[in-house]
LOPA-29817 format. One line per field, with one value per residue: residue number from 0; residue in one letter; y, z, x of N, C-alpha, C, O in turn. Coordinates in steps of 0.02 Angstrom, whole numbers. Layout:
BEGIN
n (NUM:...) .
res (a:...) .
n.py (Y:...) .
n.pz (Z:...) .
n.px (X:...) .
ca.py (Y:...) .
ca.pz (Z:...) .
ca.px (X:...) .
c.py (Y:...) .
c.pz (Z:...) .
c.px (X:...) .
o.py (Y:...) .
o.pz (Z:...) .
o.px (X:...) .
! end
This chain:
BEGIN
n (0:1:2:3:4:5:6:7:8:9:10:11:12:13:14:15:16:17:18:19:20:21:22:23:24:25:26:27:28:29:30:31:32:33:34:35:36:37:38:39:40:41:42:43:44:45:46:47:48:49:50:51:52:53:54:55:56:57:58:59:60:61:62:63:64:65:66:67:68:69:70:71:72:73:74:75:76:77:78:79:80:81:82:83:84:85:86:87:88:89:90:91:92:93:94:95:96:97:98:99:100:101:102:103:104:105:106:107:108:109:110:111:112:113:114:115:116:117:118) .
res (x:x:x:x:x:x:x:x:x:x:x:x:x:x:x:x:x:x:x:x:x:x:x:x:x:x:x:x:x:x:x:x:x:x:x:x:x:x:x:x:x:x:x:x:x:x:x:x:x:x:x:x:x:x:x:x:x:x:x:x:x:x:x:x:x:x:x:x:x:x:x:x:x:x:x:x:x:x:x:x:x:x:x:x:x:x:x:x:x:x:x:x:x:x:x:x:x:x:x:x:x:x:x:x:x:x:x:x:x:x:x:x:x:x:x:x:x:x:x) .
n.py (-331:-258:-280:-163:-182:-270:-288:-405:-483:-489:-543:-443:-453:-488:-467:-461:-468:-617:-656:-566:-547:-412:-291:-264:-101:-102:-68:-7:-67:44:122:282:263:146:194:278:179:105:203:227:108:98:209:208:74:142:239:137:70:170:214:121:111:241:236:226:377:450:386:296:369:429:315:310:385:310:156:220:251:118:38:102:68:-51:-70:-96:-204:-251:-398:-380:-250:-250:-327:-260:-171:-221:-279:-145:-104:-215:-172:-34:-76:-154:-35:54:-47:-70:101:84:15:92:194:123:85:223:257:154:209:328:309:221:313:401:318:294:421:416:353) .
n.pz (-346:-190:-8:101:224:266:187:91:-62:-160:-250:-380:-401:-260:-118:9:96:91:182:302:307:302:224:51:21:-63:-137:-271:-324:-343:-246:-139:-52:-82:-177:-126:-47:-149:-222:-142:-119:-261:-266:-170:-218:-348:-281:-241:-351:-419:-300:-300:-400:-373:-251:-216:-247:-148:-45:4:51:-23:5:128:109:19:115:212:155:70:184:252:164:169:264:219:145:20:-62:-176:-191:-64:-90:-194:-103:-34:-123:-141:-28:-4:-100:-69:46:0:-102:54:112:23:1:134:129:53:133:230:160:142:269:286:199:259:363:353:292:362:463:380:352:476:504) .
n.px (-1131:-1131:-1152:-1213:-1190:-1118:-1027:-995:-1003:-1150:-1273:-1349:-1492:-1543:-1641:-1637:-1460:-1385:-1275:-1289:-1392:-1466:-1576:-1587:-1512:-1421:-1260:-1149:-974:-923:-930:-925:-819:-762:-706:-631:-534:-473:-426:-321:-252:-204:-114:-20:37:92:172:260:328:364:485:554:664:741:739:912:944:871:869:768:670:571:479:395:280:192:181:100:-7:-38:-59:-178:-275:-288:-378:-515:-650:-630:-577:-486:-446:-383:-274:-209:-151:-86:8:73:135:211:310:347:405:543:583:617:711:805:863:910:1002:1094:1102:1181:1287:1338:1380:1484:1584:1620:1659:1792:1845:1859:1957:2061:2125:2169:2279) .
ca.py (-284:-265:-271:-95:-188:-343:-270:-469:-469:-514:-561:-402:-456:-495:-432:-463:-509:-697:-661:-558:-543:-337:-280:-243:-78:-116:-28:-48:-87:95:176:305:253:86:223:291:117:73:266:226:55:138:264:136:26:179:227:75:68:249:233:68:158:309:241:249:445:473:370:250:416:422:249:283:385:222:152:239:235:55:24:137:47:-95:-41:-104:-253:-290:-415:-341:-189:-293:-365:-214:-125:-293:-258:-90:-112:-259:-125:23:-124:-171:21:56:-88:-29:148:82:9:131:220:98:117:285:262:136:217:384:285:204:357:418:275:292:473:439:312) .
ca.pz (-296:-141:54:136:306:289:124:38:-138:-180:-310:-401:-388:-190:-73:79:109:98:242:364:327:293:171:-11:1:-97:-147:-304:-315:-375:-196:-142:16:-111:-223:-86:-49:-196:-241:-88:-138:-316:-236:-123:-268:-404:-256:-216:-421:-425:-257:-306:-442:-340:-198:-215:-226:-91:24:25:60:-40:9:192:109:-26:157:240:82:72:273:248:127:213:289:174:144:-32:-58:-212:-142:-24:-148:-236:-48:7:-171:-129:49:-37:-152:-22:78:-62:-86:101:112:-45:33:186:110:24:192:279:109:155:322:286:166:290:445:318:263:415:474:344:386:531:486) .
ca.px (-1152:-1107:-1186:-1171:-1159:-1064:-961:-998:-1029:-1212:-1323:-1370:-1566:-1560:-1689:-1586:-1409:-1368:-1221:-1313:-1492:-1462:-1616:-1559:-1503:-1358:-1206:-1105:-923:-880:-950:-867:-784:-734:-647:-562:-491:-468:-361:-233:-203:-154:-76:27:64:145:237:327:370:424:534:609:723:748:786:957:969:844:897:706:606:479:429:362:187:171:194:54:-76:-59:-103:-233:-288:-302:-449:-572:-682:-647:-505:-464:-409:-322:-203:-149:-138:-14:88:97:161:265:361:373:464:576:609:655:771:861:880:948:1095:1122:1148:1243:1343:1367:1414:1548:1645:1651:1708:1843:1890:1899:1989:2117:2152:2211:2350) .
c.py (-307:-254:-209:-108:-221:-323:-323:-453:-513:-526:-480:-382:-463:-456:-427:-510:-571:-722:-656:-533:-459:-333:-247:-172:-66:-55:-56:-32:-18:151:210:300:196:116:237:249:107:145:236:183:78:175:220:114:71:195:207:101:123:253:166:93:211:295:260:319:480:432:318:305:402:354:270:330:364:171:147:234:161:27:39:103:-18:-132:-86:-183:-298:-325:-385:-289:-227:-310:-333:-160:-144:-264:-196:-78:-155:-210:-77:-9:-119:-90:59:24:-61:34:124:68:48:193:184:76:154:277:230:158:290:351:240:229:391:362:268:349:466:382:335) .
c.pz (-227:-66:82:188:306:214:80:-13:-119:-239:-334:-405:-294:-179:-33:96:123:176:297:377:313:228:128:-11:3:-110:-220:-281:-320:-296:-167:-100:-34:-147:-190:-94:-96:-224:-194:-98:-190:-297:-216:-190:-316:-354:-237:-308:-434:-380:-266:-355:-416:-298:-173:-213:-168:-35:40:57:43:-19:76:149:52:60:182:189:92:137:277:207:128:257:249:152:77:-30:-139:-236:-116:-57:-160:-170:-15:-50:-145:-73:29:-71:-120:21:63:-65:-17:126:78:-23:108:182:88:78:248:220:133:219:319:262:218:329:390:289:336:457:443:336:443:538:436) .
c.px (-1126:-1141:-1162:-1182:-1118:-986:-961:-1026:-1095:-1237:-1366:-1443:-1581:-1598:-1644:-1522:-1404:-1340:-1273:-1361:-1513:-1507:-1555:-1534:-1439:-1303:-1154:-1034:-883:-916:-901:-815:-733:-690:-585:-506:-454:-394:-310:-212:-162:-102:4:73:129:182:309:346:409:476:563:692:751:742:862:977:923:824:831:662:534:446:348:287:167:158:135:-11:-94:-99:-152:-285:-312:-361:-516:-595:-667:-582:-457:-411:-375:-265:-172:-132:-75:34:116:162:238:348:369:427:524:610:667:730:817:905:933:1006:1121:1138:1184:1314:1379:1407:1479:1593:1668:1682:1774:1875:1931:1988:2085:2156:2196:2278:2409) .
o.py (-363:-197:-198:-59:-210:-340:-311:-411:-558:-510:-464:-324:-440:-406:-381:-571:-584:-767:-702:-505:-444:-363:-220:-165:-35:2:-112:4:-15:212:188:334:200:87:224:260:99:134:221:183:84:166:210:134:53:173:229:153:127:288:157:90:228:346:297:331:534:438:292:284:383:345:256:301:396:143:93:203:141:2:0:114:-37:-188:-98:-221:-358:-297:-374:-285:-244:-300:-342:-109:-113:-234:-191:-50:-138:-216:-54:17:-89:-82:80:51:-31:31:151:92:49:235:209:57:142:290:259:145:307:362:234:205:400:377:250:343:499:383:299) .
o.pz (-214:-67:88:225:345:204:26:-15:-77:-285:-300:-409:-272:-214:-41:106:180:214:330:428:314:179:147:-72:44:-90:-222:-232:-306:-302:-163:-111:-28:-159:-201:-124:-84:-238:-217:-94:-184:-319:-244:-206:-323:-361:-226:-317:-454:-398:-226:-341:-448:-266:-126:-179:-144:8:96:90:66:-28:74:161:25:52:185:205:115:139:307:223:89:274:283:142:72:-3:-141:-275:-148:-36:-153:-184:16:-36:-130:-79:40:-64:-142:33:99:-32:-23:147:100:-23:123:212:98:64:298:235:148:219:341:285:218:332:434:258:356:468:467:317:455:584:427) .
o.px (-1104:-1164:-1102:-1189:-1072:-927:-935:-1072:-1097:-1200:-1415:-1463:-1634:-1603:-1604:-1525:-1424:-1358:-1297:-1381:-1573:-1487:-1503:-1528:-1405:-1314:-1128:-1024:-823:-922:-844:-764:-672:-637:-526:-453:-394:-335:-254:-151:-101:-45:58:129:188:238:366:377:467:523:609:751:801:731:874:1027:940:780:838:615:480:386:288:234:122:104:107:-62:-148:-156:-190:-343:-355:-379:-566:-548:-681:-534:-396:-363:-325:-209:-112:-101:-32:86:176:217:297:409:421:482:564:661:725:781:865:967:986:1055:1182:1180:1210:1371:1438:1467:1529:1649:1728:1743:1817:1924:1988:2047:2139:2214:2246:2318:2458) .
! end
């Protein structure tokens, strides 16, 4: 269980928070604000895995709202969440990068075409 002031896990029998003295009325782990969290890290996370492969034809798009989910995601007390909100963020990263070369790819071979046009 969990404190619905301080967010610390508790003792499932507590009267009053260990942390910060907040009477028992507890919260479990599945509340819905915790789902939220807990959806955008997911969210975040299949992102990055889906835009790591597919970066290359879209250029690291899809990453930036894996991107924004994860940050968002961020938000939240449990470390849990936290972890799979950091991978997420981790692999939208990883994605972007990818994409970018793959447009400073692009750019080199035009200015080298160009380049070679005009000789």
């Amino acid at each position: 269980m969990y404190c619905r002031n301080c967010g610390k896990e508790i003792k499932g029998d507590a009267v009053f928070c260990q942390y910060c003295g907040c009477k028992a009325a507890l919260t479990d782990n599945n509340s819905g604000a915790e789902i939220t969290w807990r959806v955008f890290a997911r969210i975040s996370k299949i992102v990055g895995i889906v835009s790591i492969p597919i970066s290359i034809y879209v250029l690291g798009l899809t990453a930036v709202p894996g991107l924004i989910f994860g940050i968002i995601a961020l938000k939240t007390k449990n470390e849990d969440v936290k972890g799979e909100a950091r991978a997420g963020i981790v692999l939208n990263i990883i994605a972007s990068a990818l994409g970018s070369l793959v447009i400073m790819y692009i750019i080199i071979v035009i200015v080298s075409v160009a380049i070679d046009a005009r000789t």
